[in-house]
C-alpha positions as CSV (number, residue, x, y, z in Angstrom):
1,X,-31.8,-12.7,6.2
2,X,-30.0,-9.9,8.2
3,X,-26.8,-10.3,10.1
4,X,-28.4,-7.4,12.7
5,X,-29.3,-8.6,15.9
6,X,-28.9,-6.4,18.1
7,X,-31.3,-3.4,18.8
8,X,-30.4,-0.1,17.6
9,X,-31.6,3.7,17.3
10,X,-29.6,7.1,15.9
11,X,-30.6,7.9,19.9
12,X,-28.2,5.7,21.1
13,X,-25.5,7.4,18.5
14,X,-27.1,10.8,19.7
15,X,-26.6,10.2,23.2
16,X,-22.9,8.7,22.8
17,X,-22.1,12.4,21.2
18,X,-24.3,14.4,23.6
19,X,-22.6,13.1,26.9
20,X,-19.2,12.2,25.7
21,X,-18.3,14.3,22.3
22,X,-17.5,17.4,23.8
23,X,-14.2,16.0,24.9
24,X,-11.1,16.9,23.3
25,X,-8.7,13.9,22.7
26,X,-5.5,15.6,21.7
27,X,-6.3,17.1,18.8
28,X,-7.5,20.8,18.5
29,X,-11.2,20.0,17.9
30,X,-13.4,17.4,19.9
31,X,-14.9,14.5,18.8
32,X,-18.0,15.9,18.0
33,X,-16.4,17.9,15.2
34,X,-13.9,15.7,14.3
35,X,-16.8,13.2,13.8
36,X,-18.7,15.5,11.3
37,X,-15.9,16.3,9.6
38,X,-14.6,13.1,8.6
39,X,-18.5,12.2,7.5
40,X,-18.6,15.3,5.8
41,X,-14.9,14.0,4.0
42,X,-16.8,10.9,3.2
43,X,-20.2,12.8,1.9
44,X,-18.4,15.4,-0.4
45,X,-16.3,12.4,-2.0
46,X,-19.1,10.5,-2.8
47,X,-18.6,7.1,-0.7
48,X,-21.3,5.2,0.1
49,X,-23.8,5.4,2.8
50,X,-22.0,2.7,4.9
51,X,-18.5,4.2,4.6
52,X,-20.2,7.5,5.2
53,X,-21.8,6.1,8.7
54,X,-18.4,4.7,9.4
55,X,-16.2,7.9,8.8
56,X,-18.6,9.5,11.7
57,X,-18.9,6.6,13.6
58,X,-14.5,5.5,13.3
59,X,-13.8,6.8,16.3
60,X,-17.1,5.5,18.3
61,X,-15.1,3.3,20.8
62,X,-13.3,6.2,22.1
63,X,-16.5,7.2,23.0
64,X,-17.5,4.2,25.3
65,X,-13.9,3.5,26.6
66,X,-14.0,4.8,30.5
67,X,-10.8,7.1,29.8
68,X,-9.3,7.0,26.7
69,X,-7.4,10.4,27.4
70,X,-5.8,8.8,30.3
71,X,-4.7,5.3,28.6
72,X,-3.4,7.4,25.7
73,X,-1.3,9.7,28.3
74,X,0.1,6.3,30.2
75,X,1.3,4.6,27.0
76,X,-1.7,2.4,27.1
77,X,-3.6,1.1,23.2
78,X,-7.1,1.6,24.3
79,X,-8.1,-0.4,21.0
80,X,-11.0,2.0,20.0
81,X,-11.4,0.2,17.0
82,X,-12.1,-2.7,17.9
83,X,-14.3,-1.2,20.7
84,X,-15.9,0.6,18.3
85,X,-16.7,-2.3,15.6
86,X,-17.8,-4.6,18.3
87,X,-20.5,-1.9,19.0
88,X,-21.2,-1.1,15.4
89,X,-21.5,-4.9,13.4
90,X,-24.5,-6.6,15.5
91,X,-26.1,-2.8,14.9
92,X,-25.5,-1.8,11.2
93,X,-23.4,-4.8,9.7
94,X,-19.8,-5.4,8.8
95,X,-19.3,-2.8,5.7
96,X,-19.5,0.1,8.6
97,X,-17.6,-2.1,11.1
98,X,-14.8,-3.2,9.2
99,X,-13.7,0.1,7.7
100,X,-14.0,1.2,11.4
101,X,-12.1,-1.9,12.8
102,X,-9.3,-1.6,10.3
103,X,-8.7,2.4,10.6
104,X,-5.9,2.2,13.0
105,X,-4.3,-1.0,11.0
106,X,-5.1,1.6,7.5
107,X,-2.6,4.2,9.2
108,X,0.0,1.5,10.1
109,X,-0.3,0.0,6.7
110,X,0.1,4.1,4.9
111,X,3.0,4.7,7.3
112,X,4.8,1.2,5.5
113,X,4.1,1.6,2.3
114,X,4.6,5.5,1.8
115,X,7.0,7.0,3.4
116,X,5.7,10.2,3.4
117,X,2.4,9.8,5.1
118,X,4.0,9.6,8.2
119,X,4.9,13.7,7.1
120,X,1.4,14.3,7.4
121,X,-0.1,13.1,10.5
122,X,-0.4,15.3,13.5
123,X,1.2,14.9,16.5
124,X,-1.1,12.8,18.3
125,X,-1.5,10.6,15.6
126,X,2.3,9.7,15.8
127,X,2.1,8.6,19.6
128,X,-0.9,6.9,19.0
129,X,0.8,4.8,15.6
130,X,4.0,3.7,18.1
131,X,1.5,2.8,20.8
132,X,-0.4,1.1,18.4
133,X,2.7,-1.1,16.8
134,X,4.1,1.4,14.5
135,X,4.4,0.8,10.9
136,X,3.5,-2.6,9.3
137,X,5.5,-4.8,8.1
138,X,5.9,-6.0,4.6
139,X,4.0,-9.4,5.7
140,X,1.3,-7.5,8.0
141,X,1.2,-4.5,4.9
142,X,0.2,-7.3,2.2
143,X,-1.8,-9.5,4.6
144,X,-3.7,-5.8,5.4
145,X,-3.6,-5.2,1.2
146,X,-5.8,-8.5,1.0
147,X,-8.9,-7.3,2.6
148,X,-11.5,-6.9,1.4
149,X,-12.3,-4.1,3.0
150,X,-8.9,-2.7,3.1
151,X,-9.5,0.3,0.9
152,X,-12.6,1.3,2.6
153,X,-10.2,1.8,5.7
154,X,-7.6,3.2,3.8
155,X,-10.1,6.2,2.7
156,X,-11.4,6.6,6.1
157,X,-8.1,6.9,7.5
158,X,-6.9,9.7,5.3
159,X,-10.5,11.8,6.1
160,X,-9.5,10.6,9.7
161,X,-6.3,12.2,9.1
162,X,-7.3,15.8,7.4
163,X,-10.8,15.9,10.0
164,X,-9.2,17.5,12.1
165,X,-9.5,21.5,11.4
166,X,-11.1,23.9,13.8
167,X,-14.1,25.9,13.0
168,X,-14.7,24.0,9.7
169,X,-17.9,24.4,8.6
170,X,-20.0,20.6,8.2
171,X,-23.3,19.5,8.1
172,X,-25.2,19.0,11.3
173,X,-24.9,15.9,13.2
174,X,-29.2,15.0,12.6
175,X,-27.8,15.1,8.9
176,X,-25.6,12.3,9.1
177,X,-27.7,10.6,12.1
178,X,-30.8,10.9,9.2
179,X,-28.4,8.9,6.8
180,X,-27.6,6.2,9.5
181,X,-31.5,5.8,10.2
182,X,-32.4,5.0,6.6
183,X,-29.0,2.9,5.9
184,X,-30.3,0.7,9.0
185,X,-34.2,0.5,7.8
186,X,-32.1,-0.4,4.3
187,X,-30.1,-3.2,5.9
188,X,-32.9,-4.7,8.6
189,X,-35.1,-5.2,5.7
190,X,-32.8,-7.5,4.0
């Protein structure tokens, strides 16, 4: 029996990107491309379908927050992920919600247990980490290390990281949305 309930078409994703992706959010692409790139991450590493959908869809609550650009500017967590994987699990399940729940937890979980991954992120990405608790702790960093879907998140947070490259060259968003349909006529038939 599936754990789907809710209903759901690519044209709903579509839409999201049409009306909303154009935006940038303080990077140097939008999230359109930064989108595609991460799912194109994902693709050319050969994760699965789910973890694919998830890499495109990580940053989804961004998307349906009424002013993400403006919390992020007044010190405000606008909890995209969660946002995002509240929209995503009644639609395509947990193993695309949960890596996109836990992204933001993944970076604060890196920035404790490797010192030099905070080296790497861009700018915006270290605001966001102290607006979004800063690094774990070793408690919260085991805890995080204990679920199981822990390393999905940890992979889509380093293609969240390195997504983020203008004029890079991806696959077009019907590619990805085709994966998504077929992933959710997989999982409905279950």
């Amino acid at each position: 029996m599936s754990t789907i309930d809710s209903p759901f078409s690519v044209d709903e994703i579509k839409l999201l990107f049409e009306t909303k992706g154009n935006k940038l959010y303080g990077e140097s692409i939008n999230q359109v491309e930064h989108a595609l790139q991460c799912a194109q991450l994902a693709e050319d590493s050969g994760a699965e379908p789910s973890l694919i959908i998830a890499a495109l869809l990580h940053d989804v609550g961004h998307l349906q927050h009424r002013d993400s650009v403006s919390a992020f500017q007044q010190g405000i967590d606008d909890v995209h992920e969660l946002i995002g994987a509240k929209f995503l699990e009644s639609r395509l399940g947990p193993d695309v919600s949960e890596p996109v729940r836990l992204h933001v937890d993944a970076k604060r979980y890196l920035c404790s247990i490797d010192k030099g991954y905070w080296d790497i992120l861009s700018v915006q990405s270290k605001q966001t980490l102290e607006i979004q608790g800063g690094p774990m702790d070793q408690s919260e960093a085991e805890r995080f290390a204990k679920n199981p879907y822990a390393d999905a998140a940890v992979s889509l947070r380093k293609w969240d990281d390195i997504g983020k490259q203008p004029n890079k060259t991806t696959q077009p968003l019907s590619h990805f949305l085709e994966i998504t349909e077929k992933y959710f006529q997989l999982i409905s038939s279950k």
